[in-house]
C-alpha atoms as an extended CHARMM CRD file, in Angstrom:
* protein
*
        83  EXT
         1         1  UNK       CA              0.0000000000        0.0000000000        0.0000000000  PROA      1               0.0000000000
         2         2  UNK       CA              2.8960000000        2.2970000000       -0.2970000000  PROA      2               0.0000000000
         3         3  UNK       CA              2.3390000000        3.2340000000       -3.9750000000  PROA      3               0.0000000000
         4         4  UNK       CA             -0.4940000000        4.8970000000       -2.4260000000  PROA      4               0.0000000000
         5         5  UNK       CA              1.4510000000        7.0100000000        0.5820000000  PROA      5               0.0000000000
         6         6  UNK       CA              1.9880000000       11.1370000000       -0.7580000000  PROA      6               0.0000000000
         7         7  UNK       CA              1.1250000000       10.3490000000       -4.1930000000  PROA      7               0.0000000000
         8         8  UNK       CA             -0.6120000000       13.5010000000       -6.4110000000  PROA      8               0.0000000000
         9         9  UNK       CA             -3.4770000000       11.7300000000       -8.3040000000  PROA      9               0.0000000000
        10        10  UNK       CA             -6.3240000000       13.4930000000      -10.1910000000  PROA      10              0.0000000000
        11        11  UNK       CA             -9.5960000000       12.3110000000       -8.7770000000  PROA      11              0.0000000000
        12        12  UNK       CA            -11.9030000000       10.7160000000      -11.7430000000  PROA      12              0.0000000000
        13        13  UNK       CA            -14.6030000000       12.2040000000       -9.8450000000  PROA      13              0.0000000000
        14        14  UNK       CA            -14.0290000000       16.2350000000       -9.2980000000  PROA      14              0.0000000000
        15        15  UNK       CA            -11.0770000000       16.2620000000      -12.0190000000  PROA      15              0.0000000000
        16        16  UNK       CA             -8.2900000000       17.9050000000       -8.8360000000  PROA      16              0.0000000000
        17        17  UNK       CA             -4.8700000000       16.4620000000       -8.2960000000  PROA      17              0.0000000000
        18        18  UNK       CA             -4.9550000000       15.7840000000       -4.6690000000  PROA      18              0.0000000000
        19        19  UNK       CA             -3.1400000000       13.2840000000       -2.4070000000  PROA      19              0.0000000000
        20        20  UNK       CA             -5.3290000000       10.4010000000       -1.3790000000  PROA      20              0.0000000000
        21        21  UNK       CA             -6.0810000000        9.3400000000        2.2350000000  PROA      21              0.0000000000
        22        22  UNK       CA             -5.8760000000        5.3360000000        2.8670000000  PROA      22              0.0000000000
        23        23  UNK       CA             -8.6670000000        3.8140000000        5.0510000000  PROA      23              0.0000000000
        24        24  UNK       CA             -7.1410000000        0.4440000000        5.8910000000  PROA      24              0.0000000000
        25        25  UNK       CA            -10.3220000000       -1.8280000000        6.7340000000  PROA      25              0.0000000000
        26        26  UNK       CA            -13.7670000000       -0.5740000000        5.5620000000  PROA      26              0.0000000000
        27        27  UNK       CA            -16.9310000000       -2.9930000000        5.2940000000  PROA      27              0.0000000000
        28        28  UNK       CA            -19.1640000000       -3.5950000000        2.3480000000  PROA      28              0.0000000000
        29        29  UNK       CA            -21.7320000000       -6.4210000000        2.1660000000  PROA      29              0.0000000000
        30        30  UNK       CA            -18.9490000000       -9.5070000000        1.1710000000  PROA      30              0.0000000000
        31        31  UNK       CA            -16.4060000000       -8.3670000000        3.8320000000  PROA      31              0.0000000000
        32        32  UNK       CA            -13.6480000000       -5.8440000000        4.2660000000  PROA      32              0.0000000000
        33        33  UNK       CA            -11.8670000000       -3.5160000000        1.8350000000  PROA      33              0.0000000000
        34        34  UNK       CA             -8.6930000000       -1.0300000000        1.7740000000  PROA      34              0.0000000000
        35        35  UNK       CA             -9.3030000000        1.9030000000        0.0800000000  PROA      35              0.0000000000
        36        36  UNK       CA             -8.1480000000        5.5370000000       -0.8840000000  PROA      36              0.0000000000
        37        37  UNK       CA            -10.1420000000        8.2320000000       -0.5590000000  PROA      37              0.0000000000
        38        38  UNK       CA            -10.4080000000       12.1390000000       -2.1870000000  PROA      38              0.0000000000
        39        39  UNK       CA            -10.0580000000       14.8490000000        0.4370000000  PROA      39              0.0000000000
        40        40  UNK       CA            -12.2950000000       16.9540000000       -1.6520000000  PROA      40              0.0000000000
        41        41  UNK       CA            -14.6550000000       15.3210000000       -2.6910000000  PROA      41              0.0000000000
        42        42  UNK       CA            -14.7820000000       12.3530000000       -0.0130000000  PROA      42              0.0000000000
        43        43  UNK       CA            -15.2230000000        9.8130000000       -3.1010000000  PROA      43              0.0000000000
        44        44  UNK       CA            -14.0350000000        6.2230000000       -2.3190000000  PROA      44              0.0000000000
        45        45  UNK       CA            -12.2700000000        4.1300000000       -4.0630000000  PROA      45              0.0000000000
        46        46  UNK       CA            -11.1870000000        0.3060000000       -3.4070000000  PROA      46              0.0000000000
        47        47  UNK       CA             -7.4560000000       -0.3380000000       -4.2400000000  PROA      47              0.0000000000
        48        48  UNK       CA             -7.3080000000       -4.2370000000       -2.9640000000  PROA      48              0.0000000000
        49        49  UNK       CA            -10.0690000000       -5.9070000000       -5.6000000000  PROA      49              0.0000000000
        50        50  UNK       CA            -13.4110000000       -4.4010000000       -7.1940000000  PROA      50              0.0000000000
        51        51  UNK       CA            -16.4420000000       -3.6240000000       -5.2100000000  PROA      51              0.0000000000
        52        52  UNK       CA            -19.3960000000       -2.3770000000       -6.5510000000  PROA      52              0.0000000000
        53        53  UNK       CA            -19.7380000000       -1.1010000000       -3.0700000000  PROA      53              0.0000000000
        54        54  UNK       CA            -17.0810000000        1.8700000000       -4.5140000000  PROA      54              0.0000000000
        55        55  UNK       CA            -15.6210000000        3.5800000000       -6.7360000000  PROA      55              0.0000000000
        56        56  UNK       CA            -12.7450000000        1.3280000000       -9.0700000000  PROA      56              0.0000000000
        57        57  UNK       CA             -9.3580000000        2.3700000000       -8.7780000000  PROA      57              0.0000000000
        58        58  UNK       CA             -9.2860000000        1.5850000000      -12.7020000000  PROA      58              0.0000000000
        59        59  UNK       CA            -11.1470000000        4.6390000000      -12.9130000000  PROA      59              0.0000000000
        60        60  UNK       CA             -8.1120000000        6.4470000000      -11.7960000000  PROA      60              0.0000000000
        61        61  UNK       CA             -6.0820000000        4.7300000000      -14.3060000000  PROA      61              0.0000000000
        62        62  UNK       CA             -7.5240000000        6.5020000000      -16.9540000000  PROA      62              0.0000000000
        63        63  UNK       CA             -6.0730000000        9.6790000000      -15.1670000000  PROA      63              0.0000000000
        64        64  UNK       CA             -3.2640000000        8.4020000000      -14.2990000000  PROA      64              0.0000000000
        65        65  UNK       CA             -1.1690000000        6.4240000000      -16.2020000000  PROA      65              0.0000000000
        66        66  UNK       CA              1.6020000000        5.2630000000      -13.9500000000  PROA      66              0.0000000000
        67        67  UNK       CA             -0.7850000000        4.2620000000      -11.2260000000  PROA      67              0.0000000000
        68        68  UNK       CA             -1.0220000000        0.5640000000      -11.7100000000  PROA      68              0.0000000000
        69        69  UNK       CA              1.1280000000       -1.6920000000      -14.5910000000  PROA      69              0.0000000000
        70        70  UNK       CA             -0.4790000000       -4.1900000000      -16.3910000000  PROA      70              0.0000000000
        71        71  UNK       CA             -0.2190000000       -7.1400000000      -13.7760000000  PROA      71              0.0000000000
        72        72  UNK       CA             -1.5200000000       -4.8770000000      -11.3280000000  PROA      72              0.0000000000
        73        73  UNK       CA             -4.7890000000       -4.0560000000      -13.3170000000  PROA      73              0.0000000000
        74        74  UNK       CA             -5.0130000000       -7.6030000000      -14.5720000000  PROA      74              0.0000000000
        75        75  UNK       CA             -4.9920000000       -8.7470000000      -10.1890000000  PROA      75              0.0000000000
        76        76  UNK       CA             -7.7150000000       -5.9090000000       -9.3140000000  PROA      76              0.0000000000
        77        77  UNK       CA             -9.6170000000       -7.0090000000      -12.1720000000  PROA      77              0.0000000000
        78        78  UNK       CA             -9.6440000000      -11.2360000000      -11.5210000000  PROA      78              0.0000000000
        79        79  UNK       CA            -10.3680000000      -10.7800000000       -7.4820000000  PROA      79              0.0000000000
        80        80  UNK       CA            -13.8800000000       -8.9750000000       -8.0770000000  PROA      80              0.0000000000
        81        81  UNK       CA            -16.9180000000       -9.8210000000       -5.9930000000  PROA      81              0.0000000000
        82        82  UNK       CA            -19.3700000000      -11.8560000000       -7.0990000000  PROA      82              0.0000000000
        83        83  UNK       CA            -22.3130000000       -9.6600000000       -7.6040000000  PROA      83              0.0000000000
């Protein structure tokens, strides 16, 4: 979770470059998530698989390139919940 520690990221939700808090252990309705959130706009978005509880961090990967690499998207992608 260190990629994520003082890192600028533009928010795919109000378009600012910001630096992201981390909320280690948050609940959604199949169990417990880590996730970043925007300080301005309070969006959340899960950063260990995909929820449809929040936000996706692939979302921010369209802002910002050098978030994740390929194996990284390819992970968050293969360990979603079964909706």
């Amino acid at each position: 979770m260190k990629k994520f520690d003082n890192i600028l990221l533009q928010c795919s939700s109000c378009n600012l470059k910001v630096i992201f808090g981390l909320i280690y252990d948050i609940e959604c309705d199949w169990g417990s998530h880590i996730v970043i959130q925007c300080p301005n706009c309070e969006e959340l978005f899960s950063i260990d698989n995909s929820c449809p509880a929040f936000s996706s961090i692939l979302d921010l990967t369209k802002l910002n390139s050098d978030l994740l690499n390929q194996q990284e998207i390819s992970d968050y992608s293969s360990s979603a919940h079964p909706c």
